[in-house]
N, C-alpha and C positions, 0 to 999 in steps of 0.2 A: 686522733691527735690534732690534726687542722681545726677539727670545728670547734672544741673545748680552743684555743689557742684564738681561733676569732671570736669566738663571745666574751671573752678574755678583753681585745681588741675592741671590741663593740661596747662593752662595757663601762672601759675607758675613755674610750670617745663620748661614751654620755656622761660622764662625770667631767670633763672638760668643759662640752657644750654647754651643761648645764650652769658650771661652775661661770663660764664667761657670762651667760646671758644676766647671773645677778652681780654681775661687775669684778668676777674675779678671776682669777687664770690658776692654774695648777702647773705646778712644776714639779720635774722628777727627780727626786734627788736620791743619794745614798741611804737614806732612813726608807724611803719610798715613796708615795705621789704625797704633795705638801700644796694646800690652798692660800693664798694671800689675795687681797685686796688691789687689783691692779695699780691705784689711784696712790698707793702706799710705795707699792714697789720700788714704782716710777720717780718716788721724789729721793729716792736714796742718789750719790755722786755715780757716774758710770761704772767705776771699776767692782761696787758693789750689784751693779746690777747684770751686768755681763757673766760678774762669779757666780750670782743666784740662777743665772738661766743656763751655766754652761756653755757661755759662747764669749769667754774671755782667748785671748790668743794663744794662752799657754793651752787651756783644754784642746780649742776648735783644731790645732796641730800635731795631736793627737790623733785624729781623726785622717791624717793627711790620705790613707789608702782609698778613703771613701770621699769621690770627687765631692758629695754634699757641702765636705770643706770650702772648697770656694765661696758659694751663696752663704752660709754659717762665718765666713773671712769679711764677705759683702756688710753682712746684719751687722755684725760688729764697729764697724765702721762708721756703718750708719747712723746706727744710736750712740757714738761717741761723738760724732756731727751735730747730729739732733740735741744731743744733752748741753754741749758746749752753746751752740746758741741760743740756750733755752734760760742756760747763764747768764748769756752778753745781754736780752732783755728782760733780763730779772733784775740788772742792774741801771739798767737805762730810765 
């Protein structure tokens, strides 16, 4: 059962890797793994992009029993920081 479960694993790490090295990220969603275009993702408002990865506030609290929350609380953060200045010299 372990090693079907890692190549499983392994698997999907190459279709990640793969998927970033030609400029796109994969995300796991409810349907199951889904490819976009990083460069696309990216230009959506935050609140659209935090739903698409799963690390909106309402999901990452969800998660509260698994400390990974915190770091997952941090990203979100982040890229709401990140997006908003990303605003203020969009307009400058």
């Amino acid at each position: 059962m372990k090693t079907r479960k890692r190549k499983i694993n392994e698997s999907i790490k190459d279709i990640v890797l793969s998927e970033y090295k030609k400029g796109n990220i994969v995300i796991n969603t409810h349907e199951g793994l889904m490819t976009t275009k990083l460069t696309e993702i990216i230009e959506q408002p935050a609140d659209g992009l935090l739903y698409d990865l799963n690390r909106d506030e309402a999901t990452i609290l969800t998660f509260i029993n698994d400390r990974k929350w915190i770091n997952d609380y941090a990203c979100m953060a982040v890229i709401r920081e990140l997006k908003k200045q990303i605003e203020i010299l969009k307009d400058k």
